[in-house]
C-alpha positions in Angstrom: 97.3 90.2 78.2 101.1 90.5 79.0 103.2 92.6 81.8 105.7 94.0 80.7 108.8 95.7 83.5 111.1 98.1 83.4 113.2 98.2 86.9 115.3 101.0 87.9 117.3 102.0 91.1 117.7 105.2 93.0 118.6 106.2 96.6 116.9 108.8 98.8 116.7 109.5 102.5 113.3 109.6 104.4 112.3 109.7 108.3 109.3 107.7 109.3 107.5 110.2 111.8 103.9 111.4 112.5 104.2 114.7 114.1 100.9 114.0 115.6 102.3 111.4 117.9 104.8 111.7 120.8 108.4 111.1 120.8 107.7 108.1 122.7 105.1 106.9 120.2 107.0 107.5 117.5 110.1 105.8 118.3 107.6 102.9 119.5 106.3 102.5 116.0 109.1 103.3 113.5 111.8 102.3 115.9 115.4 103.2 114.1 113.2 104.5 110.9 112.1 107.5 113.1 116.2 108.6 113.5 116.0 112.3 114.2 118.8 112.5 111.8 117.3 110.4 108.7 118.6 107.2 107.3 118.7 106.0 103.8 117.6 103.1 101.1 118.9 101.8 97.9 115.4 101.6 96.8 114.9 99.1 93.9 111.7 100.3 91.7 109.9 97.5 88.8 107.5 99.3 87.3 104.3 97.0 85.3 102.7 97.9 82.5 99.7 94.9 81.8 97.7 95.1 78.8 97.4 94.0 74.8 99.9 94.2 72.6 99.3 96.8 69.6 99.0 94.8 66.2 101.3 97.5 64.6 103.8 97.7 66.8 103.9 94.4 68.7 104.5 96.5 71.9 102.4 97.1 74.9 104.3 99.7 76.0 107.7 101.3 73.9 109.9 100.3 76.6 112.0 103.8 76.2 109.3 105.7 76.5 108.3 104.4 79.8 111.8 104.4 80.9 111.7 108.1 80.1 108.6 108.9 82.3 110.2 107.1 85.2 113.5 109.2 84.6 111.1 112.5 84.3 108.6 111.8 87.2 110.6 109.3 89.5 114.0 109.4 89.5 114.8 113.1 88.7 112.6 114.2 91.5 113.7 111.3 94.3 116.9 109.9 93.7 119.6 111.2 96.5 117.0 113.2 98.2 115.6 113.4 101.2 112.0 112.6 100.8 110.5 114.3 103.7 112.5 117.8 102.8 112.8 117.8 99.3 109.8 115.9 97.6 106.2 117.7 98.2 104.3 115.1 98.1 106.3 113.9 101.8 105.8 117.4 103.7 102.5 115.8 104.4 102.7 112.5 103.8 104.4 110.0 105.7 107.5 108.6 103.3 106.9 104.9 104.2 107.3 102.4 101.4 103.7 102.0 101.2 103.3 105.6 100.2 106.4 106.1 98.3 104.9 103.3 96.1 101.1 105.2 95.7 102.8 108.4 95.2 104.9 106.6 92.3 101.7 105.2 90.5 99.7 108.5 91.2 103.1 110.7 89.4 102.9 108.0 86.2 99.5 106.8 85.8 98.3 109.7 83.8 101.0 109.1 81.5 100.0 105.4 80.7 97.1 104.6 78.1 93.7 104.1 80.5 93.3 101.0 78.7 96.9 99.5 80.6 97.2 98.6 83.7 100.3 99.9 86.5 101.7 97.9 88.6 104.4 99.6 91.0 106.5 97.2 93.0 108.9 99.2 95.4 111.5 97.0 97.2 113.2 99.3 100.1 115.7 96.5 101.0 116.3 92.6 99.2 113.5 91.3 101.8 111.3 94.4 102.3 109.3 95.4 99.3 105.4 96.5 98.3 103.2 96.4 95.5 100.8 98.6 94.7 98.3 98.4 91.5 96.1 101.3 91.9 
């Protein structure tokens, strides 16, 4: 088995706020994240793909083909938006790293052989980053 990566880069805006809580709550929780007025990310995105390579081609993955399903399904749709307004998936869902990162693997995974595994690592700053694997 070998992992193979592809990283990429975009920027997007996002608020961290659960419109069940209070204010107080809120800005108890996510602190400057829950700005009123957004704030923004350089996010830094490796994507994974973890299987066998193919006897024919020597590849587990054609490298430009997944860079093209990251452009299609991540980039175009996030990069200099603002996650809560403009991606659908955030109207309901809470844009923390955490779930940017499932939401990443969830918009790829059926685009990847079954028989490979993801991995989604999602860093929102140099020292802040998640993993997610599915």
């Amino acid at each position: 088995m070998i992992t193979v990566f592809r990283k990429e880069h975009f920027n997007a805006a996002h608020r961290l706020h659960n419109s069940n809580l209070s204010d107080e709550e809120n800005e108890t929780i996510y602190g400057k994240c829950n700005n009123e007025y957004y704030h923004g990310h350089n996010y830094e995105l490796e994507v994974g793909v973890r299987g066998e390579n193919d006897p024919v081609t020597g590849y587990v993955i054609d490298m430009k083909i997944l860079s093209n399903l990251i452009k299609t399904h991540v980039l175009e749709p996030f990069d200099h938006k603002n996650l809560n307004e403009q991606v659908d998936e955030f109207k309901t869902l809470i844009p923390t790293a955490e779930n940017i990162a499932v939401v990443i693997y969830n918009k790829l995974r059926p685009h990847i052989d079954s028989s490979k595994e993801l991995l989604i690592t999602l860093y929102e700053t140099p020292r802040n980053y998640v993993t997610y694997a599915g």
